[in-house]
KOLLUM-941978 format. One line per 3 residues: number of its first residue (from 1); for each residue x, y, z of C-alpha. Coordinates in nm, 4 decimals, padded with zeros to 6 digits. Layout:
% KOLLUM-941978
NUM	X,Y,Z  ...
//
This chain:
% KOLLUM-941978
1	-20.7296,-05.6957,05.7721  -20.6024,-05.5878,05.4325  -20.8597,-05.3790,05.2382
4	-20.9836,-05.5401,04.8820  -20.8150,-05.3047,04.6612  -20.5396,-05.3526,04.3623
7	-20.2316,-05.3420,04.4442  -20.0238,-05.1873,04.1224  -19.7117,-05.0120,04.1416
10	-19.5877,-04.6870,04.0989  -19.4231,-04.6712,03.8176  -19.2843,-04.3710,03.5692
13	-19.3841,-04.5922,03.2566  -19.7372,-04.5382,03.3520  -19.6959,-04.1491,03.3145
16	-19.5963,-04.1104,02.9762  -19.8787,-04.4332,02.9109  -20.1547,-04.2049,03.0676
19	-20.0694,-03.9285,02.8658  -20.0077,-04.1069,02.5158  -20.3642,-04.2604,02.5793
22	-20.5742,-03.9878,02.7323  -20.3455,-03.6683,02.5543  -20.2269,-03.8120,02.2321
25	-20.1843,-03.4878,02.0782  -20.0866,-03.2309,02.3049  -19.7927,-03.0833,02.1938
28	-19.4831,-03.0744,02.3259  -19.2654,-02.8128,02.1753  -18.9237,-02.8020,02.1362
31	-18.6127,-02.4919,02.0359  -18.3776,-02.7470,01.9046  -18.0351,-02.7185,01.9563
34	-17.9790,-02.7485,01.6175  -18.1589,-02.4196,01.5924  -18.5573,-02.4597,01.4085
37	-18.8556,-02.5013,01.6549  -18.9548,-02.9216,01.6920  -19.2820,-02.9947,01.7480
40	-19.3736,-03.3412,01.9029  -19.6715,-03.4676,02.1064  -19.7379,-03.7618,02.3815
43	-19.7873,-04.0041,02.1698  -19.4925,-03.9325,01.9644  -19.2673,-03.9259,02.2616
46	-19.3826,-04.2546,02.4080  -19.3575,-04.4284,02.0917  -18.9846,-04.2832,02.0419
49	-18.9092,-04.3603,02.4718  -18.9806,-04.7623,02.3876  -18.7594,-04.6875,02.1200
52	-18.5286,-04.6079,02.3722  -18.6335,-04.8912,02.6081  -18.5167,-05.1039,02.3387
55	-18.2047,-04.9323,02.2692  -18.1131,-05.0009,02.6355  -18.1110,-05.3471,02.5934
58	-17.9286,-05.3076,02.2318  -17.6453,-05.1222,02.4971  -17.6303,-05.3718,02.7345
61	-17.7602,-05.1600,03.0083  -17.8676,-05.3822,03.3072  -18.1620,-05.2746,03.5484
64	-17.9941,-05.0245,03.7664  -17.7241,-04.9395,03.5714  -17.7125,-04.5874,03.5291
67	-17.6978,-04.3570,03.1816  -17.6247,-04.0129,03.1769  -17.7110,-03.7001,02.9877
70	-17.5378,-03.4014,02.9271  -17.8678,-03.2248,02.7686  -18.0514,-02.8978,02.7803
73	-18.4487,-02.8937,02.7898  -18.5668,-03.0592,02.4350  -18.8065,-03.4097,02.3360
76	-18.5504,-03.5765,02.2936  -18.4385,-03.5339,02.6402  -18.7688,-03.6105,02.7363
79	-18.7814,-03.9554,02.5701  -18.4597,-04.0389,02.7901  -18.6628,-03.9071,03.1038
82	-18.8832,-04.2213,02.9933  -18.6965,-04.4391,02.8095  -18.4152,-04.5278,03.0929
85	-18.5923,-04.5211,03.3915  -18.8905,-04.7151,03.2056  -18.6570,-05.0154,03.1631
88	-18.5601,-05.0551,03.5085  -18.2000,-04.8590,03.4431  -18.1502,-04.5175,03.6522
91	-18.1625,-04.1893,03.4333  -17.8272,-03.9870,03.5759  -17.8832,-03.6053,03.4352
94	-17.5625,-03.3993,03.4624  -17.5686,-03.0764,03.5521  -17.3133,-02.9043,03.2163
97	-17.2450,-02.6203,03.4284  -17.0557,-02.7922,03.6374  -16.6888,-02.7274,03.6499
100	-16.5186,-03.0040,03.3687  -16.3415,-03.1573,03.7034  -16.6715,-03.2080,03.9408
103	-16.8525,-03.3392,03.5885  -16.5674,-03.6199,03.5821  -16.6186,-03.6781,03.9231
106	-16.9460,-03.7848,03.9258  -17.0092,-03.9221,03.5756  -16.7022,-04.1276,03.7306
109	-16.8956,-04.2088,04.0731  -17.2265,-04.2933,03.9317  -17.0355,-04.5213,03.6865
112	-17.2525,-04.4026,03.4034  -17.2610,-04.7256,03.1427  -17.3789,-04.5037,02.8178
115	-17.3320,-04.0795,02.8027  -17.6065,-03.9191,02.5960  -17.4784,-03.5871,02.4988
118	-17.6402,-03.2540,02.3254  -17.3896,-03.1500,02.0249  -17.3467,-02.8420,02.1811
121	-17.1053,-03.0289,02.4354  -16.9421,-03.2337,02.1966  -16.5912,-03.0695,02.2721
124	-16.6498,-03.0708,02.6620  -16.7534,-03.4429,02.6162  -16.4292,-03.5017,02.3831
127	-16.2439,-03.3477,02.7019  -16.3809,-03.5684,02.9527  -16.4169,-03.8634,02.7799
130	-15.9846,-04.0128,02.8269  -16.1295,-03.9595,03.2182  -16.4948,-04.1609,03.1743
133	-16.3637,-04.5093,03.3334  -16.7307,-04.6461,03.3456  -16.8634,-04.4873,03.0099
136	-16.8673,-04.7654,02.7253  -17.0828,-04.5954,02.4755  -17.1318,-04.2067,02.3687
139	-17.4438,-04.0976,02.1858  -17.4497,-03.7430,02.0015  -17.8572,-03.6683,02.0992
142	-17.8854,-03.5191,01.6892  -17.9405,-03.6828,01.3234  -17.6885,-03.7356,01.1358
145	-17.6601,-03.4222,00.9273  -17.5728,-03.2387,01.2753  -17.3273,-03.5064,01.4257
148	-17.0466,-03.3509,01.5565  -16.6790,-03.4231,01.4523  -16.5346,-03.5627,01.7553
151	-16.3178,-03.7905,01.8441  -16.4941,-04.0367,02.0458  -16.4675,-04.4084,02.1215
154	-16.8248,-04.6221,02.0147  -17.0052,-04.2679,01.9187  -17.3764,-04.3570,01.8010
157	-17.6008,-04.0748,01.6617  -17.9360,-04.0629,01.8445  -18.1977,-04.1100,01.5770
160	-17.9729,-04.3832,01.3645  -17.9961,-04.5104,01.7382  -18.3419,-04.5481,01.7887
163	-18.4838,-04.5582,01.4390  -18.3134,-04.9173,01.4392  -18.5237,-04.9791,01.7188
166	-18.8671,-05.1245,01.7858  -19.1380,-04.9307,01.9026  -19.2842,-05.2887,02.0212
169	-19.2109,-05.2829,02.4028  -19.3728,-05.4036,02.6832  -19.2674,-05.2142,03.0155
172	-19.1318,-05.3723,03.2913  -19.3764,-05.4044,03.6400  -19.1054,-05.4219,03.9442
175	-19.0749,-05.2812,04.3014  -19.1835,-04.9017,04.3250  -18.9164,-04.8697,04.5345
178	-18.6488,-04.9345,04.2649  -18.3996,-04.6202,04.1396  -18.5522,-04.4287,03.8766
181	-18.3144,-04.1483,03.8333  -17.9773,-03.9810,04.0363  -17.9056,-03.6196,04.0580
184	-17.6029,-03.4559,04.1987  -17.6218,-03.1537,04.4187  -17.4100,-02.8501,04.3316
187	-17.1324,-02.9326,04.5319  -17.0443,-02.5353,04.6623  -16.8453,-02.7300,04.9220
190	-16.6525,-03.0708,04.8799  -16.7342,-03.3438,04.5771  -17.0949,-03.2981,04.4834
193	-17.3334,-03.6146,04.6550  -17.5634,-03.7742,04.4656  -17.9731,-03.8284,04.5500
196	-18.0941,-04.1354,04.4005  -18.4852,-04.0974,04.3283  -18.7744,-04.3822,04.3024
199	-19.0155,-04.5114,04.0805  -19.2631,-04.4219,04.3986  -19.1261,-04.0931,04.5552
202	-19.1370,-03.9485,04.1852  -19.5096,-04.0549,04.0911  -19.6167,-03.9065,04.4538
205	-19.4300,-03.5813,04.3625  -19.5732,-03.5396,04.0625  -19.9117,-03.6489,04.2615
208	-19.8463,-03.3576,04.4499  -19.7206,-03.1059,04.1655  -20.0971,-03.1428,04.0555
211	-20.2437,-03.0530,04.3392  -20.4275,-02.6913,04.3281  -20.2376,-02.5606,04.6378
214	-19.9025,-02.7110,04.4920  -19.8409,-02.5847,04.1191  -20.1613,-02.6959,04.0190
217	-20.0255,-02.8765,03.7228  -20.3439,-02.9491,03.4724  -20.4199,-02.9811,03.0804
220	-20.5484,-02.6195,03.0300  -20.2316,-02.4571,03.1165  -19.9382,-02.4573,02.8748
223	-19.5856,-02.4677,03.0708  -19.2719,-02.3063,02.9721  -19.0794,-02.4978,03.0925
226	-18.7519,-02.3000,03.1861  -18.5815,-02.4955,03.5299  -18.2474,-02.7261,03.3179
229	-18.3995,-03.0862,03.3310  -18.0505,-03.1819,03.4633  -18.1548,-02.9426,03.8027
232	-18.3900,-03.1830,04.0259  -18.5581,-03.3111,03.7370  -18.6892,-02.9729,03.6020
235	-18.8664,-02.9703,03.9788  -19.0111,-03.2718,03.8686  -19.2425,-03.0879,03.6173
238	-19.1703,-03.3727,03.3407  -19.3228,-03.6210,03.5223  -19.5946,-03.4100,03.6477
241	-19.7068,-03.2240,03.2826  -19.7495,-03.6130,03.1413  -19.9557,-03.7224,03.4419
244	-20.1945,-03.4073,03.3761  -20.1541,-03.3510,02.9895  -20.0036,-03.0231,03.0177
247	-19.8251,-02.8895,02.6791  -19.4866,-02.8539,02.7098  -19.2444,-02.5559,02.5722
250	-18.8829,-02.6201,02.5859  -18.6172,-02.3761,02.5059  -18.3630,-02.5589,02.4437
253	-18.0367,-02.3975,02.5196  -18.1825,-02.0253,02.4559  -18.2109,-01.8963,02.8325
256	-18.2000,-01.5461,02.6959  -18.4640,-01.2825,02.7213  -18.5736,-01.2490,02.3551
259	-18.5369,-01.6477,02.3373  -18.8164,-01.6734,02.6256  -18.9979,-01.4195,02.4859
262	-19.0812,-01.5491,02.1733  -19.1451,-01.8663,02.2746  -19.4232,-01.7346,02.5481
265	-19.5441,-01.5152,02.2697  -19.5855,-01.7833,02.0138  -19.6787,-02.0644,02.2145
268	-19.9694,-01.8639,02.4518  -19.7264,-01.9625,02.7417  -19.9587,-01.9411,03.1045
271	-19.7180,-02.0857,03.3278  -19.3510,-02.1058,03.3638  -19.1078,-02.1822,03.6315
274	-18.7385,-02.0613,03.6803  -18.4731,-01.9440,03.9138  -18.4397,-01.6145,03.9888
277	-18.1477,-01.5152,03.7740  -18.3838,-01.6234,03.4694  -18.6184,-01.3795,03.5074
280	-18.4111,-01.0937,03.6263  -18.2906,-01.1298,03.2643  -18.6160,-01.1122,03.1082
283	-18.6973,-00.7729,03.3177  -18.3560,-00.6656,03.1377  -18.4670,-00.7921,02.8008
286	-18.8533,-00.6178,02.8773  -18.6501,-00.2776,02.9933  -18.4927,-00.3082,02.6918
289	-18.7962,-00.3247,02.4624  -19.0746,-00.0811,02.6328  -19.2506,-00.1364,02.3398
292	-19.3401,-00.4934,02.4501  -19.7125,-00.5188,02.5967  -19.5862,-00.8100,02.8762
295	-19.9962,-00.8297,02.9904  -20.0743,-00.9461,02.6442  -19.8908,-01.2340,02.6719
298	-20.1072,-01.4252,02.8522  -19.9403,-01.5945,03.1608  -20.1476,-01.6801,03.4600
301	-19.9076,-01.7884,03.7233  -19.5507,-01.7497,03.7691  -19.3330,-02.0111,03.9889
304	-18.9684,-01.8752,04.1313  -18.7445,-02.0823,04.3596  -18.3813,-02.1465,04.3692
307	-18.3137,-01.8422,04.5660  -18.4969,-01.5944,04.8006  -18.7245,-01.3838,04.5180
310	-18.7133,-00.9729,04.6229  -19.0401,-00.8102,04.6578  -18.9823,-00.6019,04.3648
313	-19.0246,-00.9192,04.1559  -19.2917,-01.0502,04.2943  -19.5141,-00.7377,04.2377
316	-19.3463,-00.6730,03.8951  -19.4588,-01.0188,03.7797  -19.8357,-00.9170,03.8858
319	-19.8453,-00.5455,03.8063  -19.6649,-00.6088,03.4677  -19.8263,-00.9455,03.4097
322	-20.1047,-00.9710,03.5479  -19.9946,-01.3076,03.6614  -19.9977,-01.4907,04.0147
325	-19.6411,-01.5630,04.1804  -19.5835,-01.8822,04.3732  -19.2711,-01.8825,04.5189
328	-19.1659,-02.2327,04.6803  -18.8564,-02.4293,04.8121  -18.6800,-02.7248,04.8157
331	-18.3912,-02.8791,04.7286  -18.2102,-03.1799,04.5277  -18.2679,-03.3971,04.8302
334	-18.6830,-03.3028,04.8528  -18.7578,-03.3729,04.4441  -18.7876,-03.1052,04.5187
337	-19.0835,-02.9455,04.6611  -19.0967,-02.8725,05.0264  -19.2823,-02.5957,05.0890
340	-19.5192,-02.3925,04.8360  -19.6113,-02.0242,04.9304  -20.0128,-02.0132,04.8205
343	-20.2012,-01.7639,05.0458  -20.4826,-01.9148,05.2834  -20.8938,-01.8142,05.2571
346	-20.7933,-01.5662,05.5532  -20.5370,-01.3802,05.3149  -20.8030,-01.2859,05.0887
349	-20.9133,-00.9599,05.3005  -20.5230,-00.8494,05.3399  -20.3946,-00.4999,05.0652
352	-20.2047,-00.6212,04.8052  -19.8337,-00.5152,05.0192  -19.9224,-00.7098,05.3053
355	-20.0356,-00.9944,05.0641  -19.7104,-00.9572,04.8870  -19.5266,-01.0223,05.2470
358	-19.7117,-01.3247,05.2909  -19.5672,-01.4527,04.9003  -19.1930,-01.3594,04.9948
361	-19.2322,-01.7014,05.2586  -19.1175,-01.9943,05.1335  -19.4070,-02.1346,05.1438
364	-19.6362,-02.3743,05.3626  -19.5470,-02.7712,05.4202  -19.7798,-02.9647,05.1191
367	-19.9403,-03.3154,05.2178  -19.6403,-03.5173,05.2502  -19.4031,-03.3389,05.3776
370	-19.3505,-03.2747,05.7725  -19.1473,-02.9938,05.8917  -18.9618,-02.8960,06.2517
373	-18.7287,-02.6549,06.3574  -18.5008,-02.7168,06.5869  -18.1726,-02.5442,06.8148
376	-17.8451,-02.6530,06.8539  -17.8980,-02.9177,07.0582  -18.1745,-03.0800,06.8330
379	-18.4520,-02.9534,07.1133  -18.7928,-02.8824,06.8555  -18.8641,-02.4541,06.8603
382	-19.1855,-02.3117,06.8187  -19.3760,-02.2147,06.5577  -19.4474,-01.8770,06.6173
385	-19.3245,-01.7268,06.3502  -19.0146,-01.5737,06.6181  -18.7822,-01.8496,06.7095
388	-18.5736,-01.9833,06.4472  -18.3366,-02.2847,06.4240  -18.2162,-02.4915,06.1894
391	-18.4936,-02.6586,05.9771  -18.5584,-03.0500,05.9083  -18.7583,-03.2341,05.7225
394	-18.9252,-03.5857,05.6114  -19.1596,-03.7408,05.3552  -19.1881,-03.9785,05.0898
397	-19.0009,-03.7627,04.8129  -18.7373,-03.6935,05.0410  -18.3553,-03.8418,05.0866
400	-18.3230,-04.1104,05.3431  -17.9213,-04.0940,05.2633  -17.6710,-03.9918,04.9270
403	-17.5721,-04.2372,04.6878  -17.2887,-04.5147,04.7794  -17.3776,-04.3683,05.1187
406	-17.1653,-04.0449,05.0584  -17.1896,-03.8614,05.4275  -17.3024,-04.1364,05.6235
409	-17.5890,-04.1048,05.7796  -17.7713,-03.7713,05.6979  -18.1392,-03.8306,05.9301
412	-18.1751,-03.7462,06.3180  -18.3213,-03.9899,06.5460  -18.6535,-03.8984,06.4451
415	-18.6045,-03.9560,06.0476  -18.5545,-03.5918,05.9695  -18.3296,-03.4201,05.6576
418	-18.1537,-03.1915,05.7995  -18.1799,-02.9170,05.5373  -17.8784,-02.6901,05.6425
421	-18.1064,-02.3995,05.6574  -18.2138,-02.1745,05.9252  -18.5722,-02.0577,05.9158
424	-18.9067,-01.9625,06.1074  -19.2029,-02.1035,06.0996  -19.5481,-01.9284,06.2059
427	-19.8144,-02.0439,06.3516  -20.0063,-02.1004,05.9979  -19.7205,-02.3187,05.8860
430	-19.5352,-02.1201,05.6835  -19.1337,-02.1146,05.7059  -18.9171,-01.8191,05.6222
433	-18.6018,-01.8861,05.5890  -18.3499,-01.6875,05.7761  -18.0362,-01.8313,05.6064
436	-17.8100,-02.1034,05.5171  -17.6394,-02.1955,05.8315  -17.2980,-02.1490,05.7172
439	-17.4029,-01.7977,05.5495  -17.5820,-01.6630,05.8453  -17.3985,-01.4066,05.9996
442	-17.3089,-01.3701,06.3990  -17.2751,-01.0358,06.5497  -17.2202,-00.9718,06.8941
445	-17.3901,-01.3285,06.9930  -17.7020,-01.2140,06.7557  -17.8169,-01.3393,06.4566
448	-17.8588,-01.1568,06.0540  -18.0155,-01.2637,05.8355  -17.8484,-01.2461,05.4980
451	-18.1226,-01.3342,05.3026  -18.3411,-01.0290,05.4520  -18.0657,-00.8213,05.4003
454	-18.0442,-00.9010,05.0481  -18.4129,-00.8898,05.0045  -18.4544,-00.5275,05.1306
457	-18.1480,-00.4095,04.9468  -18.2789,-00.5559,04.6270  -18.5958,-00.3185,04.6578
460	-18.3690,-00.0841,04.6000  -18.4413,00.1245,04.2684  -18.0860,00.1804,04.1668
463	-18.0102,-00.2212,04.2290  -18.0117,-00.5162,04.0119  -17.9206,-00.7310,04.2469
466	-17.7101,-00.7794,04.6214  -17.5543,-01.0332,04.7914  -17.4840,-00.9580,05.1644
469	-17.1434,-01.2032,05.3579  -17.0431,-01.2200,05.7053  -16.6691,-01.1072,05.7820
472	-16.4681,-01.0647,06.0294  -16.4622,-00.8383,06.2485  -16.2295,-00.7620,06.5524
475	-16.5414,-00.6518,06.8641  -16.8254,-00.8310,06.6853  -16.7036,-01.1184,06.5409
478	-16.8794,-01.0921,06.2373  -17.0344,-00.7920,06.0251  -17.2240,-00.8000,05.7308
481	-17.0725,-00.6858,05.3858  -17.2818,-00.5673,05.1279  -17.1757,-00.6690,04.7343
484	-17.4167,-00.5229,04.4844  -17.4928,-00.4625,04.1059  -17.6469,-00.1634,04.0031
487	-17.8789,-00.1722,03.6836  -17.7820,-00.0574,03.3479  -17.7379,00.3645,03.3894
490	-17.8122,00.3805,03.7035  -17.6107,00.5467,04.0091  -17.6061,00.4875,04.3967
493	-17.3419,00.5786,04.6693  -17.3194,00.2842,04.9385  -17.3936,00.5441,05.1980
496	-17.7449,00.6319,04.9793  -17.7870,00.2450,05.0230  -17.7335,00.2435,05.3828
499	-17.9627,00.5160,05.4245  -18.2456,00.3412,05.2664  -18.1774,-00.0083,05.4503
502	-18.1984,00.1804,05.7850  -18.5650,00.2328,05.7260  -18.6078,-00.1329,05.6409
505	-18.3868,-00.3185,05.9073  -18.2502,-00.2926,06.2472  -18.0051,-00.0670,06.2903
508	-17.7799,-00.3031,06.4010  -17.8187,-00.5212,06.1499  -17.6707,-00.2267,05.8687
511	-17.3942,-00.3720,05.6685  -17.0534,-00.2113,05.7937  -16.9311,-00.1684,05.3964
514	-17.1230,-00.1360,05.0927  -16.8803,-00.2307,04.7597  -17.0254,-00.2360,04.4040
517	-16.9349,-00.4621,04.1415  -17.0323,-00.5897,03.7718  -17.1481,-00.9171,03.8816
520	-17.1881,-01.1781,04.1033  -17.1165,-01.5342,04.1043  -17.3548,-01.7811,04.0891
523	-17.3791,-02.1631,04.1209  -17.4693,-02.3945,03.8538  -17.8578,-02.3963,03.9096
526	-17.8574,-02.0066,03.9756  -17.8018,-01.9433,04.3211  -17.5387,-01.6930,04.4874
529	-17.2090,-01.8624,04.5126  -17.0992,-01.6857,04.8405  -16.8176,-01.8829,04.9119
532	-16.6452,-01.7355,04.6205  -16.7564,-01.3871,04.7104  -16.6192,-01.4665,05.1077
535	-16.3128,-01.5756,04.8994  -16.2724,-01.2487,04.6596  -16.3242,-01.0365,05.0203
538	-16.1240,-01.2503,05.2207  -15.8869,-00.9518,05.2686  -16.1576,-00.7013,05.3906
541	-16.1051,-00.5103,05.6673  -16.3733,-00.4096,05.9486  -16.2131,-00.2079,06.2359
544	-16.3715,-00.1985,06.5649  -16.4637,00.2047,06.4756  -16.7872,00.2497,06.3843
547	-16.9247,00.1968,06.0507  -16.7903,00.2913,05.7758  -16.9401,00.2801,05.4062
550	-16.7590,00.2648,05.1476
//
C-alpha cells in the first residue's frame, strides 16, 4: 500500500523558485570580471535564469544537450547554474585550469552544443575554438562595452543575449532522474572522466548541505563563496544557499588575499569554504598586514577540503578567528560531500588539542551516505579506528558509473564507489584517511602514510607547506622523500626537520631525504600534483645505507 502523499519531483527549478518567492531580496554579490562590485538578488537572478531558459530554446539546445562554461564565480554564472539545467539541457562547467589540451578533450567528449565564456578567456577560447567539433555557438558572459575582440564563429554577447529574451517561462516538470549538470574530474592520470549529476541527487545534496551537522547552510549566515563553481559545483553550495536563502559573495576571478579580504570585510562574511591552498594565501596576505584585526571580521565557521588541512590551520582559523573549522571530504564523483568532521556531544569535555585531533578526520558519514573499508581482496575491515584498507562508498549523490561509460564499470558487487583512497575508520564513524592508494608508500612490507607525514611536517614553524613521495629504494622498496617550502624569511636544515618529525612519527616512518624548494605543484582544484613531483625526483637516489638528509 502506497501512502497518500504528493508525488512532485525533484527538480533544480524549484530552488531558485523557493528562493525568488520566500528571499526576494537577499543579495547576491558579485566582483565582476569586468572589475566594479555587482550586486543582484534572488529574484533578480531567477527572472534573468528564464531569460536564459528561453535563450536555450532561441539556441536550439535540446533536453540533454549539454552547454558549457568557461566561468569564474559571478551572477551571471549563477543564472546558467539555473537557466540550463532548468530547461531540461545539462549545465557542463569546465574547469579553466585545465591544461588547453585536456579542456579540448572534454568540451570535445561532452559535445558541448553552446560555450559560455568569461572575457577573461577570450584568447584561450579563440585557441580552442578551430578544435570545438560539437560547439555551434560562443557567448562572451559580458555587455557589450566589454566584448572581447576575438575571432570567433556565431559569438553572441550575454546580456544582448538574454535581454532579447522573455522573462515569461514556465519550467519544465520531468523525471528527477534526468542529467542536470556534468563535471570532469582532474584527470592527474589519463583523459579526465566525466560525472553526470541529477535533478534528484543534487536537490538531496543540497538537502543535506543544510543540515546542522553538514554545513548547516541557513539564511542568517552570509557565504563567501570561494570553491571555482566549475570544481563539483562549488561543493554544491549554489544549489544549497538558494534552497536556504543564504547571501551569496562571489569573487570573481580575485583568489588573492587582499581580494578575499575586502570582500569578507565589506560584506560581514560568516562563512566561507575553500581548498587549502586558498587560505594558506590569506595567512600570507594576514602576515603581511599585522595591522589587520582578523577577529573583527566576523566569520563564524570555516569549511576546508580538497586536501588534508595541517593542524596549524585548523587552530589558526579559531585562535585568529574566532571561527569554527569543519573540515570534510569528498570528491567529483560524491557531489561532493562524503564525510563532514563535526565533533559529537561526547567531544564537548575533550582540551582544545585533543579536540583539534578529532577536526583533522575527515569527517563522519552524513545521512545518505554509507561507508566500508575494505583489503585487497574486497573482504570488509573493521572499524576500529586501526585497520585500514581501501575505502568505498554509496548513496544517492554518488556516481553509479562516468559519462559515455568511460572505465566501465566503477561499483563492486555490493554497489560501492570505490574511492581510490586508503583510510581508517573508528568506531564513532569517523574515517581518516591514510592516503591515496597510488601515493601511499610501501616500506619493508609496511605501510606510510603520506598524508600524516605531510601533516606533522606542516606543523612545522619554519614550513609553509610539504609534500612527502614514495621512491625507490634498493632494501626497502620504497622510502619516503620529503619536498618542502619554507615561509617567507625563514630558515630550516632538513636534518632540523627530521629532528622534529622524530618526535611526531615512528621512527621508521622518517623520510630518508629532506629537499627544499620554491613551490609545489598543484592540480587544477588545489591539490598536490605528486605525480609531477615523483616525475621531477624520478632520478633520486636512496642507497641501502642508512639515512641520509639532505
Amino acid at each position: 500500500m502506497h501512502g497518500l502523499m504528493q508525488d512532485r519531483p525533484l527538480m533544480i527549478s524549484s530552488l531558485i523558485d523557493h528562493a525568488a518567492t520566500f528571499h526576494p531580496e537577499t543579495e547576491i554579490v558579485t566582483r565582476t570580471v569586468e572589475g566594479p562590485v555587482h550586486r543582484s538578488n534572488y529574484r533578480a537572478v531567477q527572472r534573468r535564469a528564464k531569460r536564459v531558459a528561453n535563450a536555450m530554446q532561441a539556441l536550439g539546445v535540446a533536453p540533454g544537450q549539454r552547454v558549457g562554461t568557461l566561468a569564474w564565480n559571478t551572477y551571471r554564472h549563477l543564472e546558467l547554474y539555473y537557466g540550463v539545467s532548468g530547461t531540461g539541457a545539462v549545465l557542463h562547467t569546465v574547469n579553466p585550469r585545465l591544461f588547453p589540451e585536456q579542456i579540448d578533450y572534454i568540451i570535445n567528449h561532452a559535445e558541448d552544443q553552446v560555450l559560455f565564456f568569461d572575457i577573461s578567456f577570450a584568447a584561450l577560447v579563440a585557441q580552442l575554438a578551430p578544435k570545438l567539433k560539437s560547439v555551434h555557438t560562443f557567448v562572451a558572459m559580458t555587455d557589450r562595452a566589454h566584448m572581447p575582440q576575438v575571432d570567433l564563429p556565431n559569438l553572441l554577447c550575454y546580456e544582448e543575449l538574454i535581454a532579447a529574451q522573455s522573462e515569461d517561462y514556465t519550467w519544465p516538470v520531468f523525471d528527477e532522474r534526468t542529467a542536470s549538470s556534468l563535471c570532469y574530474t582532474s584527470g592527474t592520470t589519463g583523459n579526465p572522466k566525466g560525472v553526470l549529476y541529477s535533478h534528484r541527487s543534487t536537490v538531496l545534496h543540497s538537502l543535506m548541505e543544510c543540515a546542522p551537522d553538514t554545513f548547516n547552510v541557513n539564511s542568517n549566515m552570509t557565504l563567501l563563496l570561494a570553491v571555482p563553481m566549475f570544481h563539483a559545483n562549488a561543493w554544491g553550495m549554489p544549489y544549497s544557499a538558494a534552497m536556504a536563502g543564504t547571501k551569496l559573495v562571489m569573487p570573481g576571478p580575485k583568489l588573492d588575499g587582499e581580494s578575499l579580504y575586502t570582500l569578507m570585510r565589506d560584506e560581514k562574511v560568516t562563512f566561507s569554504q575553500a581548498v587549502p591552498t586558498v587560505w594558506l594565501m590569506q595567512f600570507q596576505y594576514f602576515d603581511a598586514h599585522p595591522e589587520i584585526d582578523t577577529l573583527a571580521l566576523g566569520l563564524k565557521r570555516i569549511g576546508v577540503g580538497g586536501a588534508a588541512t595541517p593542524r596549524s590551520m585548523i587552530e589558526r582559523f579559531e585562535r585568529d578567528f574566532g571561527a569554527d573549522f569543519v573540515q570534510g571530504w569528498g570528491m567529483t564523483e560524491t557531489s561532493p560531500i562524503g564525510v563532514i568532521s563535526n565533533l559529537l556531544p561526547k567531544h564537548s569535555g575533550l582540551s582544545k588539542e585533543e579536540q583539534t585531533t578529532v577536526k583533522m578526520k575527515q569527517g563522519r558519514g552524513v545521512w545518505g551516505v554509507e561507508l566500508k573499508i575494505v583489503d585487497e581482496a574486497g573482504a570488509r575491515l573493521p572499524h576500529d579506528g586501526q585497520a585500514f584498507g581501501h575505502l568505498h562508498v554509496r548513496g544517492p549523490w554518488i556516481a553509479s558509473g562516468y559519462f559515455k561509460s568511460e572505465g566501465g564499470s566503477v561499483l563492486d558487487a555490493e554497489g560501492y564507489f570505490p574511492t581510490g583512497d586508503v583510510a581508517t575508520v573508528d568506531a564513532d564513524g569517523y574515517v581518516q584517511l591514510v592516503d591515496r592508494a597510488k601515493d601511499v608508500i610501501k616500506s619493508g612490507g609496511e605501510w606510510i602514510s603520506s598524508i600524516d607525514l605531510e601533516n606533522a611536517a606542516n606543523t612545522h614553524p619554519a614550513v609553509a607547506e610539504a609534500a612527502v613521495i614514495g621512491m625507490p629504494h634498493p632494501k626497502w622498496q620504497e622510502r619516503p622523500l620529503l619536498v618542502a617550502v619554507l615561509r617567507p624569511g625563514a630558515q630550516a636544515t632538513g636534518a632540523e626537520l627530521q629532528a622534529f618529525l622524530a618526535q611526531r612519527v615512528a621512527k621508521w616512518w622518517l623520510p630518508d631525504h629532506v629537499v627544499f624548494v620554491d613551490a609545489l605543484p598543484h592540480t587544477a582544484t588545489g591539490k598536490l600534483l605528486k605525480t609531477k613531483l615523483r616525475e621531477q625526483f624520478k632520478d633520486h637516489v636512496f642507497d641501502a645505507a642508512p639515512a641520509l638528509v639532505k
